[in-house]
Residue frames relative to the residue before (quaternion, step in Angstrom):
aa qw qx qy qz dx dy dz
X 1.0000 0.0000 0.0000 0.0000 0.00 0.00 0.00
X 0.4917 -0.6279 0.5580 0.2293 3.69 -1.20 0.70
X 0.3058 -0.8041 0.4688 0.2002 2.99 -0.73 0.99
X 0.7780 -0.4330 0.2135 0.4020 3.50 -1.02 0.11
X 0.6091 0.5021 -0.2166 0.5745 3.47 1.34 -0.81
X 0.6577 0.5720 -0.2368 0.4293 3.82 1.00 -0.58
X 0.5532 0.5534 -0.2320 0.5778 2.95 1.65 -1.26
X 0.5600 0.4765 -0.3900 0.5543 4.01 0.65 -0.65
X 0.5914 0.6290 -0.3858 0.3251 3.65 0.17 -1.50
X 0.8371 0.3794 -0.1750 0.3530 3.07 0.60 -1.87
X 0.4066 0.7518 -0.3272 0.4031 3.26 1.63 -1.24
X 0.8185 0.3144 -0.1370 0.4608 3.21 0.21 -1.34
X 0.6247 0.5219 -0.3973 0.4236 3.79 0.76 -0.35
X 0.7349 0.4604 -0.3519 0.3523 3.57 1.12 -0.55
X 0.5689 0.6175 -0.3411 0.4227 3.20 2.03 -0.42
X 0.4269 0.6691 -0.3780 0.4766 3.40 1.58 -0.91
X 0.7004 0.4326 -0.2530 0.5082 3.69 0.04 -1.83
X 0.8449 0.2590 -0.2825 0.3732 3.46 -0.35 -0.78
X 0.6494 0.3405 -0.5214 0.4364 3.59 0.64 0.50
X 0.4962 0.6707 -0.4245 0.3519 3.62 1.03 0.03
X 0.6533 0.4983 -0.2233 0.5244 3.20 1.18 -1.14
X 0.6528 0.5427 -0.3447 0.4007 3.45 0.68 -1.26
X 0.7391 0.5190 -0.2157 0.3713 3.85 0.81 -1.24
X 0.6829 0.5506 -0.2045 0.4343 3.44 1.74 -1.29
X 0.5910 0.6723 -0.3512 0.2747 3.06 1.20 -1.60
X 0.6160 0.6181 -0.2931 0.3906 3.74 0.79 -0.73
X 0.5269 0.5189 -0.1348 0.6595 3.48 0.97 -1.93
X 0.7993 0.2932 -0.3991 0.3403 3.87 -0.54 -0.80
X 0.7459 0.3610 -0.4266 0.3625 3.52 0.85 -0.83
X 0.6435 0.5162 -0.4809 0.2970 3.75 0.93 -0.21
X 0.3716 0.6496 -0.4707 0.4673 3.96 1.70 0.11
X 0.7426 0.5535 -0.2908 0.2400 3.14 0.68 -1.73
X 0.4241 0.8471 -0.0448 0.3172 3.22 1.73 -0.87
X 0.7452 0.2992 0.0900 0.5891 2.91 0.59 -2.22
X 0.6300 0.4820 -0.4085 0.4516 3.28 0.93 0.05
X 0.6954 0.5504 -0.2141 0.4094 2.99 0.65 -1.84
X 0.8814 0.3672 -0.0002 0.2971 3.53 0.34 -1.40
X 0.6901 0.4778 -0.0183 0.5433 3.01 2.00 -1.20
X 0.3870 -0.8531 0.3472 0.0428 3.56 -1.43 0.76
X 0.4850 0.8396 -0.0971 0.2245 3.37 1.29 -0.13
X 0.3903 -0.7761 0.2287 0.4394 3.62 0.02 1.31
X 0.6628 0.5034 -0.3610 0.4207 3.57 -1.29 0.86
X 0.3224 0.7726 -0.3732 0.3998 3.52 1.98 0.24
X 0.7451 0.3798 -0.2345 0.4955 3.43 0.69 -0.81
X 0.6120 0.5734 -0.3592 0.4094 3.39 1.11 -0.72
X 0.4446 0.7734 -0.2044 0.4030 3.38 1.96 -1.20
X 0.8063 0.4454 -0.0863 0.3795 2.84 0.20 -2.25
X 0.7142 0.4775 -0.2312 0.4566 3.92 1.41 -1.08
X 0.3860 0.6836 -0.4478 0.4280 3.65 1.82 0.21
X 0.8525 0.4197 -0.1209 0.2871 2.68 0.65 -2.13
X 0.6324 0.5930 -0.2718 0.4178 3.30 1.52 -0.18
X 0.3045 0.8580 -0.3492 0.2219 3.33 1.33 -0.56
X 0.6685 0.5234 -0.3084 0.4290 3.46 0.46 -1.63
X 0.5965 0.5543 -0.3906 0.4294 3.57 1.02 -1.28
X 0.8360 0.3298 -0.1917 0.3944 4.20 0.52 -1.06
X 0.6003 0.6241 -0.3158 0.3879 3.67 1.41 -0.44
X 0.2836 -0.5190 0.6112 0.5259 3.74 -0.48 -0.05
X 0.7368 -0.4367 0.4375 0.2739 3.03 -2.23 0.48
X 0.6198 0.6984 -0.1576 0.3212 2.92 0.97 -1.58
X 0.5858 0.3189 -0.1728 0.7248 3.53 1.40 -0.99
X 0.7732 0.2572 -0.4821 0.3219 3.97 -0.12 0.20
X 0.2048 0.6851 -0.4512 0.5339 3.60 1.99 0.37
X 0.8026 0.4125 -0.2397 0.3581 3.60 -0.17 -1.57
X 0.5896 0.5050 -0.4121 0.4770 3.78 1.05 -1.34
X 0.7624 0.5200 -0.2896 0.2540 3.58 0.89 -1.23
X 0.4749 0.6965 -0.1676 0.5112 2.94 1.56 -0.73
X 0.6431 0.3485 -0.2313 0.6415 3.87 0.62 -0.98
X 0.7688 0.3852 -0.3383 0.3823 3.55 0.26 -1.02
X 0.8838 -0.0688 -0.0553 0.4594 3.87 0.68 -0.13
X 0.0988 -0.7143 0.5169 -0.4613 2.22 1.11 2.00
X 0.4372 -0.6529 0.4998 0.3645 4.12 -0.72 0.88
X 0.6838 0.4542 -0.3361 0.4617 4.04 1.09 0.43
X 0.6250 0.6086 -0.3077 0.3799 2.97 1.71 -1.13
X 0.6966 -0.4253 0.3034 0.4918 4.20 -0.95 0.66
X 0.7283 0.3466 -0.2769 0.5222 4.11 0.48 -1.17
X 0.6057 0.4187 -0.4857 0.4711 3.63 0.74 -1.19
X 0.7516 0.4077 -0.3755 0.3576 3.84 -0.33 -0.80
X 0.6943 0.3645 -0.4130 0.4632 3.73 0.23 -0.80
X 0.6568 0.4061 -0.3966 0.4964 4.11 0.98 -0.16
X 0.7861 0.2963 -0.4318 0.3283 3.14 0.29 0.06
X 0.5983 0.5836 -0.3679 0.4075 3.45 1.27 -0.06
X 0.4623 0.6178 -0.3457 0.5339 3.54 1.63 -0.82
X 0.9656 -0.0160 0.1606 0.2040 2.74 -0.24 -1.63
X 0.6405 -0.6125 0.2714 0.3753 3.34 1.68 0.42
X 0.3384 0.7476 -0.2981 0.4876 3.54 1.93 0.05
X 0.3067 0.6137 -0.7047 0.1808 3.26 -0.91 1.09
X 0.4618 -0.7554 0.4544 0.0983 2.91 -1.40 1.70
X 0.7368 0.5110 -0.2076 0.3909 3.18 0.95 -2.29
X 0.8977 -0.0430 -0.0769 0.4317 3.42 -1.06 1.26
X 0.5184 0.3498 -0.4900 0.6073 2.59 0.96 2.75
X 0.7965 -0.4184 0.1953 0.3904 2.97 -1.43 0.91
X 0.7631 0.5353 -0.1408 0.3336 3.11 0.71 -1.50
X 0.4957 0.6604 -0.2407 0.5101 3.44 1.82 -0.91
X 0.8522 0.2138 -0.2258 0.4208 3.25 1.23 -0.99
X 0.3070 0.6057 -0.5849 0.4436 3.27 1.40 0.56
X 0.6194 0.5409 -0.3602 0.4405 3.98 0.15 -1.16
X 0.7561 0.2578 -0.3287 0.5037 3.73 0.25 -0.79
X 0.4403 0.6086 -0.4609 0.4726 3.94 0.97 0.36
X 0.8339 0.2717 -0.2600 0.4039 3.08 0.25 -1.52
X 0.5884 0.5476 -0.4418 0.3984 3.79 1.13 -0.58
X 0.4893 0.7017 -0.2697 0.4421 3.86 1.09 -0.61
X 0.8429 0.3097 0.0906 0.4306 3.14 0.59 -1.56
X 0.4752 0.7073 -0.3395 0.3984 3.49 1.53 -0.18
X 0.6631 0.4803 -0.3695 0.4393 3.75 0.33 -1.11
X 0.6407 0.5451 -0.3797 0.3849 3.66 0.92 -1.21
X 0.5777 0.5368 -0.3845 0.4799 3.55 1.38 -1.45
X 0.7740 0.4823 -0.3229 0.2532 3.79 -0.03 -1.36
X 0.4546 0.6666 -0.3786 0.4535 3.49 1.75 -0.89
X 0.7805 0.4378 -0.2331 0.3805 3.26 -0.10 -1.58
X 0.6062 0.5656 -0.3340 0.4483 3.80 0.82 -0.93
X 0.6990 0.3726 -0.2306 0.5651 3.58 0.43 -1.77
X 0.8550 0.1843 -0.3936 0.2831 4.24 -0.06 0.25
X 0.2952 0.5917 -0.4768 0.5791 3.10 1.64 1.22
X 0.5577 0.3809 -0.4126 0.6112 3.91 0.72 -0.65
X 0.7289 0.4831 -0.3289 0.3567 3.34 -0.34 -1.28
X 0.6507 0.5262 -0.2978 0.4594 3.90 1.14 0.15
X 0.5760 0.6620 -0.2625 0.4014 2.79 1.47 -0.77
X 0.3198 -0.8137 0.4187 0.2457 3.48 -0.54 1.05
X 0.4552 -0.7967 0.3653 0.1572 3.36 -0.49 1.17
X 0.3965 0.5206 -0.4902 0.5758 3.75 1.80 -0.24
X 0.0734 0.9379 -0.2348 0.2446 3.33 0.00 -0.26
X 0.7006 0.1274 0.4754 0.5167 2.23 -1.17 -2.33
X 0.6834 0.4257 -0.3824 0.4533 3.59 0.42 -0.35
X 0.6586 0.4953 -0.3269 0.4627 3.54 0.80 -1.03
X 0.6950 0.5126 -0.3403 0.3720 3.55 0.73 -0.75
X 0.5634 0.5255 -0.2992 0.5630 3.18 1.64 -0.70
X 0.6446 0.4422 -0.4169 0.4638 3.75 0.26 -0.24
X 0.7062 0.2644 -0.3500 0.5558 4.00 0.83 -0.57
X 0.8825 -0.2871 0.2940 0.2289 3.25 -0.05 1.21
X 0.4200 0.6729 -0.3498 0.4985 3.75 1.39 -0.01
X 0.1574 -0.7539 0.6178 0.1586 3.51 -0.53 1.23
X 0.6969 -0.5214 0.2935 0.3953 3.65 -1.51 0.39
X 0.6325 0.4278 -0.4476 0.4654 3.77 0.57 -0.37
X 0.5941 0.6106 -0.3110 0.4213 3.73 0.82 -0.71
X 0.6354 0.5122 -0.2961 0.4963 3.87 1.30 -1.36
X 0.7255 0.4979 -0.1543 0.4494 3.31 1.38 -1.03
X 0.7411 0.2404 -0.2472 0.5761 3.36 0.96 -0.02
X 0.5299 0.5329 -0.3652 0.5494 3.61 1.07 0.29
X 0.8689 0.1167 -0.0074 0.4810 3.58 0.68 -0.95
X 0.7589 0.4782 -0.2536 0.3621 3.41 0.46 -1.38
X 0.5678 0.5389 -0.3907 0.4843 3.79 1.34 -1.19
X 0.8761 0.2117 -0.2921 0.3199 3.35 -0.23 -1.34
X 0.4887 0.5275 -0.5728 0.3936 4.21 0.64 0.64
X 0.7440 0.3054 -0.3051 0.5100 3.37 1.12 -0.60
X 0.5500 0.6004 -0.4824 0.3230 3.72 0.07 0.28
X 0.3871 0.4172 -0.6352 0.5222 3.80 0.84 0.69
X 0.7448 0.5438 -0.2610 0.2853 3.83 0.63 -0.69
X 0.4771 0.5292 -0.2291 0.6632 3.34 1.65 -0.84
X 0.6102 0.5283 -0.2900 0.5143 3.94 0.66 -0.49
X 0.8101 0.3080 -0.2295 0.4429 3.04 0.03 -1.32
X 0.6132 0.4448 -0.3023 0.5786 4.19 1.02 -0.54
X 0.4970 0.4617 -0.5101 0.5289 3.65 0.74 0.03
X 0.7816 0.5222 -0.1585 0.3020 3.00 0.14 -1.36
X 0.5909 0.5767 -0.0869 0.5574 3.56 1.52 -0.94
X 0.6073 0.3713 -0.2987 0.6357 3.58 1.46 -0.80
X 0.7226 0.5047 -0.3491 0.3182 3.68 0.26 -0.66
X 0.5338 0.5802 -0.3641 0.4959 3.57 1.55 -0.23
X 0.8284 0.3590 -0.1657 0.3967 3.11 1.13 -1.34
X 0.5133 0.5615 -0.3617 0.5389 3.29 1.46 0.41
X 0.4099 0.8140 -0.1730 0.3733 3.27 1.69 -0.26
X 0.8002 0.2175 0.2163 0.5154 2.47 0.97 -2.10
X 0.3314 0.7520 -0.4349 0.3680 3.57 1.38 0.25
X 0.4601 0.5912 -0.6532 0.1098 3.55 -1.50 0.12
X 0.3143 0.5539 -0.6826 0.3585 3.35 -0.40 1.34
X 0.7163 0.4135 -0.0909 0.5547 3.17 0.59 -1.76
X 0.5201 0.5479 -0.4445 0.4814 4.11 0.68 -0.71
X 0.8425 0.3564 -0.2530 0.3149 3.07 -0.40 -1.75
X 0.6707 0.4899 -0.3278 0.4504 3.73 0.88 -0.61
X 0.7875 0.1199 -0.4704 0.3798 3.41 0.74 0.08
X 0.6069 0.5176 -0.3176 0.5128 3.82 1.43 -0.46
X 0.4397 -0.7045 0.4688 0.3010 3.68 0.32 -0.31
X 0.3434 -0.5174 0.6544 0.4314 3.76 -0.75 -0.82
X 0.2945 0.4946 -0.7825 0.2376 3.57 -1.04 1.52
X 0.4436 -0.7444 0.4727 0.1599 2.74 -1.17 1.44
X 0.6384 0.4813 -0.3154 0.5112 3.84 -0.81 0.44
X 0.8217 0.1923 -0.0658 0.5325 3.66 0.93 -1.45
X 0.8095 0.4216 0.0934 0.3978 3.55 0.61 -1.00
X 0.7586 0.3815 -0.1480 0.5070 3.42 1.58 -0.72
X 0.3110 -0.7077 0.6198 0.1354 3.47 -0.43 1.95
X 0.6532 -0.2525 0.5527 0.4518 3.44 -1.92 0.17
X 0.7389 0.3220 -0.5090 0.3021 3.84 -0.67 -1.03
X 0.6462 0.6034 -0.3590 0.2991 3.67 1.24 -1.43
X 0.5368 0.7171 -0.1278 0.4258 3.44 1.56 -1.06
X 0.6936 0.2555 -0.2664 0.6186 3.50 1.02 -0.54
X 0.6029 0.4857 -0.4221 0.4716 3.80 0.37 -0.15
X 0.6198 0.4612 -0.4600 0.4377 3.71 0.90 -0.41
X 0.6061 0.6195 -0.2975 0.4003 3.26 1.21 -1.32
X 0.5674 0.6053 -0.3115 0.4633 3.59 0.93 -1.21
X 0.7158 0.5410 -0.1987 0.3943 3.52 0.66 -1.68
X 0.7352 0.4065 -0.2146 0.4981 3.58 1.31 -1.20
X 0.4126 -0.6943 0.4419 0.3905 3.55 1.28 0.19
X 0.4545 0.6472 -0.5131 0.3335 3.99 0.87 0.68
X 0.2579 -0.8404 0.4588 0.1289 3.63 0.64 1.58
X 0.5735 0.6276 -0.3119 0.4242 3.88 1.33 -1.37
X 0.7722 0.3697 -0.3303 0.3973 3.53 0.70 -0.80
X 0.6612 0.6058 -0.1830 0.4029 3.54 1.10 -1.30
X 0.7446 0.2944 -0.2791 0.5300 3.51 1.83 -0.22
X 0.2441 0.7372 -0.4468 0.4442 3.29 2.00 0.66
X 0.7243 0.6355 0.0312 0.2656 2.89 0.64 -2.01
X 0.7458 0.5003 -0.0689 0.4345 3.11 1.48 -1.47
X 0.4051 0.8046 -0.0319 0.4330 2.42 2.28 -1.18
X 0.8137 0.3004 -0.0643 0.4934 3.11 0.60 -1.60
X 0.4564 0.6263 -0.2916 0.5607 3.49 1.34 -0.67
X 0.6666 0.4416 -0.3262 0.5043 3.82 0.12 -1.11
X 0.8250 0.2612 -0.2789 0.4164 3.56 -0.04 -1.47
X 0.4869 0.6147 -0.4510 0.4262 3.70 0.82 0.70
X 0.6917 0.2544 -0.3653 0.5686 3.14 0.84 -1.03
X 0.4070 0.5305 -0.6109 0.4240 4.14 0.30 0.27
X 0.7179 0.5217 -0.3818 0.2584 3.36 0.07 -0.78
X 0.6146 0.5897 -0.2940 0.4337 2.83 1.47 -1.53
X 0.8535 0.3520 -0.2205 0.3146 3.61 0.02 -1.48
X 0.1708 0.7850 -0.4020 0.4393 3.15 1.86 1.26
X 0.6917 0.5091 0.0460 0.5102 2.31 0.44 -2.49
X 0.7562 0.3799 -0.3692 0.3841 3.83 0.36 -0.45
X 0.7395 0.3974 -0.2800 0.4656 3.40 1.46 -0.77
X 0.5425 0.3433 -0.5460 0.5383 3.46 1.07 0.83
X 0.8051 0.2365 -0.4680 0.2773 3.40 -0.23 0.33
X 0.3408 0.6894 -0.4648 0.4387 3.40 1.63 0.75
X 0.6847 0.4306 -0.2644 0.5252 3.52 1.02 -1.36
X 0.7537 0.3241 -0.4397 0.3655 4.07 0.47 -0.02
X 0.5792 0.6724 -0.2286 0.4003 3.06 1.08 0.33
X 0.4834 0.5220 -0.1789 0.6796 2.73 2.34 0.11
């Protein structure tokens, strides 16, 4: 059984995950886009940003986050002076190092769902008279949306399961700040093996679910 403090852990890791997704999901499909579809010099230079998280330790994309909205850092200061916004060591601080963590995986999946998308298509619809937002929301969204699904879905595990990048910019306060992953490492640290394989426990039979959930919407998408 999860204890009471675990139960928070998670509580807060699923709010974390789902606001990552919820904020990126937008941003990832207009990347997916400009990659997938678009030409323009600095694409590659683009494409090796957005992948990064995938080759950096966490730990060093924590720190960038950290300086960068940090109450000194250029975004942390102009948000919290504007507007009263402080990220670092809050929920929200660690929703940002989720979604930055967990993005490349989103943008992947999107841009080779487009890239399926048959492009006669879209052309034919465009010849009767079918303006572009209309080809795109008539045709192009709903062939790619097993894909937008499944990379939603794929970022929210892995936003799930983050803490490199969390803990460095949210910390580990329990109640406010402490994901499940942060939660077994304390447990690990306190030598309390029952919780940390509670924990691990529950984590694992999530990500089962997920790569469920991805291989059914992999197979209709075929």
């Amino acid at each position: 059984m999860l204890t009471p403090v675990e139960i928070d852990a998670l509580r807060i890791s699923l709010q974390v995950a789902a606001a990552a997704v919820a904020a990126s999901l937008p941003l990832a499909i207009a990347v997916a886009w400009l990659l997938a579809r678009t030409s323009f010099p600095g694409k590659a230079l683009l494409d090796a940003i957005v992948h990064l998280p995938l080759v950096l330790p966490p730990v060093v994309i924590g720190y960038v986050l950290l300086v960068l909205f940090g109450t000194q850092g250029p975004i942390g200061s102009w948000l919290y002076e504007t507007l009263g916004l402080r990220l670092i060591f809050t929920r929200w601080g660690a929703a940002v190092a989720a979604a930055v963590m967990s993005f490349p995986l989103m943008v992947r999946a999107i841009r080779l769902a487009l890239e399926a998308v048959d492009r006669g298509l879209e052309s034919a619809a465009r010849t009767l008279g079918a303006s572009r937002l209309d080809v795109f929301f008539s045709i192009t969204l709903p062939l790619m949306l097993p894909g937008i699904l499944s990379g939603a879905v794929v970022a929210f595990a892995a936003a799930l399961g983050d803490f490199g990048a969390t803990v460095m910019i949210a910390g580990n306060i329990p109640g406010r700040t402490q994901t499940l992953p942060i939660s077994v490492y304390d447990a690990v640290q306190a030598g309390n093996d029952n919780t940390a394989r509670t924990g691990s426990l529950v984590l694992a039979g999530i990500a089962v679910v997920v790569l469920l959930a991805v291989t059914q919407l992999s197979a209709r998408r075929i």
